[in-house]
C-alpha positions in Angstrom: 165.8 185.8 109.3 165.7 182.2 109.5 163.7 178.8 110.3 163.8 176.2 112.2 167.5 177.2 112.3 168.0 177.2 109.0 169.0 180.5 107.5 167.0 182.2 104.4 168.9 183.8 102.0 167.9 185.3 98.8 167.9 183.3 95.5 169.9 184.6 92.6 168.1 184.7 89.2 169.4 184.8 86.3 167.6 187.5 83.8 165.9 184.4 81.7 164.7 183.3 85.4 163.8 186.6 86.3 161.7 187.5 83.0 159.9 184.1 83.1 159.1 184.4 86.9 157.1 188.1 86.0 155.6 186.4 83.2 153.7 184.0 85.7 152.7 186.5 87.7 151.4 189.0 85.2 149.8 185.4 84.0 148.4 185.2 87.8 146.9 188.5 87.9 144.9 188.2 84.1 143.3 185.2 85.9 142.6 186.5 88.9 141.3 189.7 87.3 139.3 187.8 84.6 138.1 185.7 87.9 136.9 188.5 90.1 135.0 190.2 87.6 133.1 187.0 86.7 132.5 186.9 90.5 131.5 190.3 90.5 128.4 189.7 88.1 127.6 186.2 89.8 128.6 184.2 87.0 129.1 181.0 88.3 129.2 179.2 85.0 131.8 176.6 83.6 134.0 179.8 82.4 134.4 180.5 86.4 134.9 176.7 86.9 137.5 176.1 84.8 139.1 179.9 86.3 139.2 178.7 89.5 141.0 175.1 88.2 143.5 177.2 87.2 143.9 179.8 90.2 143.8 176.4 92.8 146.5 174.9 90.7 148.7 178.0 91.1 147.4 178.8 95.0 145.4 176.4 96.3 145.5 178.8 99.6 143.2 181.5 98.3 140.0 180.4 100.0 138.0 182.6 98.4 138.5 180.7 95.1 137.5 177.3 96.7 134.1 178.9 97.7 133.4 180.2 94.1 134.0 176.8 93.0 131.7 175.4 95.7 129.2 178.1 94.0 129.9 176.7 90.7 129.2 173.3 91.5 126.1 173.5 93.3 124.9 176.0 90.8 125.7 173.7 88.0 127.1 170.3 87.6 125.9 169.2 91.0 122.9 171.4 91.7 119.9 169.8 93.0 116.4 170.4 90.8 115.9 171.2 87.6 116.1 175.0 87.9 119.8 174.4 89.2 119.4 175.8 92.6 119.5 174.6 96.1 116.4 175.8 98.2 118.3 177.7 100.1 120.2 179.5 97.0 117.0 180.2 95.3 115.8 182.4 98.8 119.2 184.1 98.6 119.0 184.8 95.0 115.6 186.3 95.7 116.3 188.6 97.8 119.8 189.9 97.3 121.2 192.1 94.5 123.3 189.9 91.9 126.6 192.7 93.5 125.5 192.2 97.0 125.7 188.2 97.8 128.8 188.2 100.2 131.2 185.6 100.6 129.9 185.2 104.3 126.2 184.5 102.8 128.2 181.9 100.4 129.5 180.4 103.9 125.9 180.6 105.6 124.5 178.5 103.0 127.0 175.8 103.0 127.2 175.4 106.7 123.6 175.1 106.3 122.5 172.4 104.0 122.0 169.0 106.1 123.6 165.7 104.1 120.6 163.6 103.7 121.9 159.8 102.8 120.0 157.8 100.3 117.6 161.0 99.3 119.6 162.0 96.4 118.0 164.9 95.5 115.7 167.5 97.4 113.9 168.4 94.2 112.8 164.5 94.6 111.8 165.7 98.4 109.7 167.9 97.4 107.8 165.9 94.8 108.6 167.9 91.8 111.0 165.7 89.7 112.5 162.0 90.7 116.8 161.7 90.0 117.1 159.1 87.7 120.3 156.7 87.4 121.6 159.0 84.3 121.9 162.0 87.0 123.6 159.8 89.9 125.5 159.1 87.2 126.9 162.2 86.4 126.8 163.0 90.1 129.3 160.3 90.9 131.5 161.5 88.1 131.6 165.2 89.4 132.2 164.0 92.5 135.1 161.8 91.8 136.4 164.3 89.6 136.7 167.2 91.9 138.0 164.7 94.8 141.3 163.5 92.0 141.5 167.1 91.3 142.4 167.9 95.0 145.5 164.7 95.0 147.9 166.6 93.1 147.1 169.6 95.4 147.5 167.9 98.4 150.5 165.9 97.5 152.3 169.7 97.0 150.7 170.9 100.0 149.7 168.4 102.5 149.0 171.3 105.4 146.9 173.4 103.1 143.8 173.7 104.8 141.2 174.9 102.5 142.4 171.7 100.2 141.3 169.3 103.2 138.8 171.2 104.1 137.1 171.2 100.2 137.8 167.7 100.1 135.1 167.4 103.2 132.8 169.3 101.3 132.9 167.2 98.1 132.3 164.0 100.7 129.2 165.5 102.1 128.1 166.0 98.5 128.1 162.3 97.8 126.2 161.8 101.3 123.5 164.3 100.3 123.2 163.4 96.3 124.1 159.2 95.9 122.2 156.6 97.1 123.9 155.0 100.2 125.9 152.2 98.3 127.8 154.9 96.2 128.3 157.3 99.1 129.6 154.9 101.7 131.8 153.4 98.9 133.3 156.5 98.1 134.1 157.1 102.2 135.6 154.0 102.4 138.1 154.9 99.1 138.9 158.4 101.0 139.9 156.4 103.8 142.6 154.5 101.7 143.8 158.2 100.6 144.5 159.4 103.8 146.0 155.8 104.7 148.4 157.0 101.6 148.8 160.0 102.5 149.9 159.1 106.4 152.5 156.7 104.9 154.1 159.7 103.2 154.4 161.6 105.8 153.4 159.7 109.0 153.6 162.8 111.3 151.1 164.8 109.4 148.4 166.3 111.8 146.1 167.1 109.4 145.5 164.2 107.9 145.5 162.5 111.2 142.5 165.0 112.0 140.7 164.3 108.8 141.3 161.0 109.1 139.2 160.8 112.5 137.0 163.0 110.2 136.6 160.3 107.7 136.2 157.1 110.5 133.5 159.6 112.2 131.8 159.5 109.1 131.8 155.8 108.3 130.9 154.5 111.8 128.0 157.0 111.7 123.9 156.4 111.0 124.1 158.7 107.8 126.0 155.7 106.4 124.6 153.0 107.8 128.1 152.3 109.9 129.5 150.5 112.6 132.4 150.9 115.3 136.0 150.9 113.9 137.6 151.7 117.0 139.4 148.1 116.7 140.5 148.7 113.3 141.9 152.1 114.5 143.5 151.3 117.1 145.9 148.7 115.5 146.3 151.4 112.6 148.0 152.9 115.5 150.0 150.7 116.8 151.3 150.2 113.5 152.3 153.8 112.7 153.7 153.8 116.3 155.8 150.3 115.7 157.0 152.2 112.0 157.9 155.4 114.2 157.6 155.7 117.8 158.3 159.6 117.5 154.7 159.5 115.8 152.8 161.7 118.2 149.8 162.2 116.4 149.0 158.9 116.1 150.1 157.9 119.9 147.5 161.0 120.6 144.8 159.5 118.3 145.6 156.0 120.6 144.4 158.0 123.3 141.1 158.8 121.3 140.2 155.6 121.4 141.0 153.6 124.4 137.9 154.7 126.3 135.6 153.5 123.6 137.7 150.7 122.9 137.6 149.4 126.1 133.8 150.2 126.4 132.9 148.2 123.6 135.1 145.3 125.2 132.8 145.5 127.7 136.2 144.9 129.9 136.5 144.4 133.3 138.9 145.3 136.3 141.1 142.5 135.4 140.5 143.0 131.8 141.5 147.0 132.1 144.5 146.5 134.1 145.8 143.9 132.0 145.5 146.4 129.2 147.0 149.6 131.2 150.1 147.3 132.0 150.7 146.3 128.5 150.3 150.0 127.3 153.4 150.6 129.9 155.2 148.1 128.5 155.0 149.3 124.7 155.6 153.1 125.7 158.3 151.2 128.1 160.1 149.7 125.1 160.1 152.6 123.3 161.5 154.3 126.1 164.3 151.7 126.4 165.8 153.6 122.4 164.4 156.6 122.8 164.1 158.4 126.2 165.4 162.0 124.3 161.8 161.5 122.7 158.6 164.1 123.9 155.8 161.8 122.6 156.5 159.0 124.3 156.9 160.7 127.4 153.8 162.7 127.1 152.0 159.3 126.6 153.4 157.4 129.4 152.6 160.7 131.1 148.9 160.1 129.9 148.8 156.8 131.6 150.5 158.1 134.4 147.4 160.4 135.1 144.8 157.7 134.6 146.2 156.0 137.6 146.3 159.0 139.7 143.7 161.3 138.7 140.7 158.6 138.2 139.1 160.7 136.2 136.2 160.2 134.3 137.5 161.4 131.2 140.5 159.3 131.6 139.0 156.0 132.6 141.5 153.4 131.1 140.9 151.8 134.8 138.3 151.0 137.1 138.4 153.0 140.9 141.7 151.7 142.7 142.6 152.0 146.5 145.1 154.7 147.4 148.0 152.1 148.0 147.2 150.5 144.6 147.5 153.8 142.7 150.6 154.6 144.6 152.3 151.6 144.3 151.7 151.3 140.6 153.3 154.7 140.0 156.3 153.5 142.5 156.5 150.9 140.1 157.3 153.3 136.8 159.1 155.4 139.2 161.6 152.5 139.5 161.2 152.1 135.8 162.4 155.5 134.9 165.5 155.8 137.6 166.6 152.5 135.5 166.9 154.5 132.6 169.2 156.6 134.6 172.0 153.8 134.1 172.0 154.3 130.4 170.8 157.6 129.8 172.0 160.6 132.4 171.9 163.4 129.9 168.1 163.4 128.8 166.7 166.1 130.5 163.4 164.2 130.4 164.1 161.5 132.6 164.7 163.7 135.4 161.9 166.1 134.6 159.5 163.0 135.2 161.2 162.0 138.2 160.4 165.2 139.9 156.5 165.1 138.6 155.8 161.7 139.2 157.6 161.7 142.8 155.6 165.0 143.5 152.6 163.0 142.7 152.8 160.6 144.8 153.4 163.2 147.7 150.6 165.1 146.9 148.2 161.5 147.2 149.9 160.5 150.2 149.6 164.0 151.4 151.8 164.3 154.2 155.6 165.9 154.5 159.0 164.9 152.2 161.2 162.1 154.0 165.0 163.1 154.1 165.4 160.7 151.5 162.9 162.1 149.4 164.4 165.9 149.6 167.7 164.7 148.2 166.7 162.6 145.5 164.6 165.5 144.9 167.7 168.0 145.1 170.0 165.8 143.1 167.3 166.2 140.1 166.8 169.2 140.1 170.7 170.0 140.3 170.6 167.9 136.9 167.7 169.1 135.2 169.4 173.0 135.6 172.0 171.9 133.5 170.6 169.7 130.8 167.6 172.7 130.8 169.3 176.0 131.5 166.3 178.1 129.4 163.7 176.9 132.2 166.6 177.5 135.2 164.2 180.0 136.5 161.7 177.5 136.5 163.3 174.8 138.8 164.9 177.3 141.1 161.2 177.7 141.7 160.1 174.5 142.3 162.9 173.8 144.7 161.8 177.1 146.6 158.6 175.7 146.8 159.9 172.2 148.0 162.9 173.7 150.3 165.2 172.1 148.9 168.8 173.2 148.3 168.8 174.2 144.5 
């Protein structure tokens, strides 16, 4: 077996390695076993708190653990009236058997419970106690605690899921139990993190998802926000400038140019001006790096703005049919130039071939003799720098008649 091209092979271990390695797992299993019983008899007590530190720390991919945590919390340190129970708990607890409340009821409820922003408590919604300062207090500290208890976690295992995902959790706890002040202040720190965490390891989707989580969060009502779409979008030409093989953040770029430029309020003049200097930036990168699939796939991106007009794509205001073609004619030329540097990227002439085919399809009338054997010549070259897909362009030169 291998990955990634890289072989696996089995480590030796010494007998001192090999006896200390069963020792952590027989360690592994007291816990877990000690956990599930405590589970079992819906014990969701600091003894099943401080389990689950200790499970997490060892796997912090066993989901199940990071919802009897959630339990835990919202039963104890962070529950929400004085009889420690969210409304919603205490109609479970009513009606279910202590062995019978499932993990997928556990899920139910949390899916369920709306963050509520500067109402810090719904015990004090409902009139039967007010949160003083001492419990935001201890809120804030639970809070802050369980979000550092997640760093080390994610540092070791930055595409762990259920630790990003529990980290969203604990940020909707702040929104539903701190006044606005402490929650919104505690958003804006997360942001830093995943700031951190993207200069660790720029190409890290997940934390470019969460971190549109995050921004979503700040620019909304519940926190009193506003845009940060400008803010963004030189985050991300930043990360592009420190790596232009960044495609997450060139695909967040494309996140935010519609609203960008709706906020703008730009114009024709405005847009276009815009769309050519987004051509020249993916251009440049180009210019090193034509081997690279990100910046292809954005100047691809742009590509279709011009020629699709779609609403969903609306970089640019409506152009006339000789305006869209002559603007692709003019990357067309942009790319063949590339040719005289670079005739062994496979991408170069892959893009040739699509954006030429473009423009025939908007024009809509037959290939030119010129046309067919530019046409033939790249595919002739593609075959060989891309002999997995041969299959591929011998079908698209049947479909063209051309000679392949």
């Amino acid at each position: 077996m291998s990955s990634h091209g890289v072989p696996r092979s089995e480590r030796d271990r010494s007998p001192e390695q090999l006896k200390r390695d069963l020792e952590k797992i027989e360690k592994y299993r007291a816990l877990e076993s000690q956990f599930r019983h405590q589970v079992s008899d819906t014990q969701f007590d600091s003894v099943t708190l401080d389990l689950t530190t200790k499970l997490l720390r060892i796997n912090p991919e066993y989901y199940t653990v990071w919802n009897a945590r959630r339990r835990c919390l919202i039963s104890g340190p962070l529950a929400t009236s004085c009889n420690k129970l969210l409304p919603l708990e205490a109609e479970i607890s009513s009606t279910c058997e202590p062995h019978t409340l499932s993990e997928q009821t556990l899920e139910t409820q949390l899916d369920h419970e709306e963050p509520r922003v500067g109402r810090p408590s719904t015990a004090k919604n409902r009139g039967d106690e007010s949160v003083n300062a001492t419990d935001i207090k201890n809120y804030t500290a639970v809070i802050s605690d369980e979000l550092a208890f997640t760093v080390p976690l994610l540092m070791a295992h930055p595409k762990c899921y259920w630790i990003w995902n529990y980290r969203m959790w604990t940020l909707e706890r702040a929104m539903l139990l701190l006044p606005l002040a402490a929650a919104k202040s505690i958003w804006q720190e997360e942001l830093g993190l995943v700031s951190k965490m993207l200069g660790r390891d720029r190409r890290n989707y997940h934390a470019w998802a969460y971190r549109r989580y995050v921004v979503s969060q700040l620019e909304s009502d519940k926190l009193e926000g506003q845009s940060m779409a400008e803010p963004e979008f030189a985050y991300t030409t930043k990360m592009i400038k420190n790596d232009l093989s960044n495609f997450s953040a060139w695909h967040n770029r494309t996140q935010l140019i519609p609203k960008l430029l709706s906020e703008r309020k730009a114009d024709d003049t405005s847009r276009r001006a815009f769309l050519d200097n987004e051509f020249l930036m993916v251009g440049n990168g180009l210019n090193v790096g034509p081997e690279d699939q990100s910046l292809w796939y954005y100047h691809e991106y742009l590509i279709l703005n011009v020629a699709e007009q779609q609403e969903k794509m609306p970089i640019i205001c409506p152009m006339t049919l000789s305006e869209r073609i002559k603007l692709i004619s003019r990357e067309i030329e942009f790319v063949k130039d590339l040719l005289e540097d670079y005739n062994d990227v496979k991408w170069i002439f892959k893009m040739l071939l699509e954006y030429t085919l473009l423009i025939h399809r908007l024009r809509n009338h037959p290939l030119g003799g010129n046309e067919k054997r530019e046409l033939e010549s790249w595919v002739a070259q593609i075959k060989k720098l891309d002999p997995q897909r041969s299959n591929r362009w011998n079908e698209l030169a049947e479909e063209l008649c051309i000679a392949s």
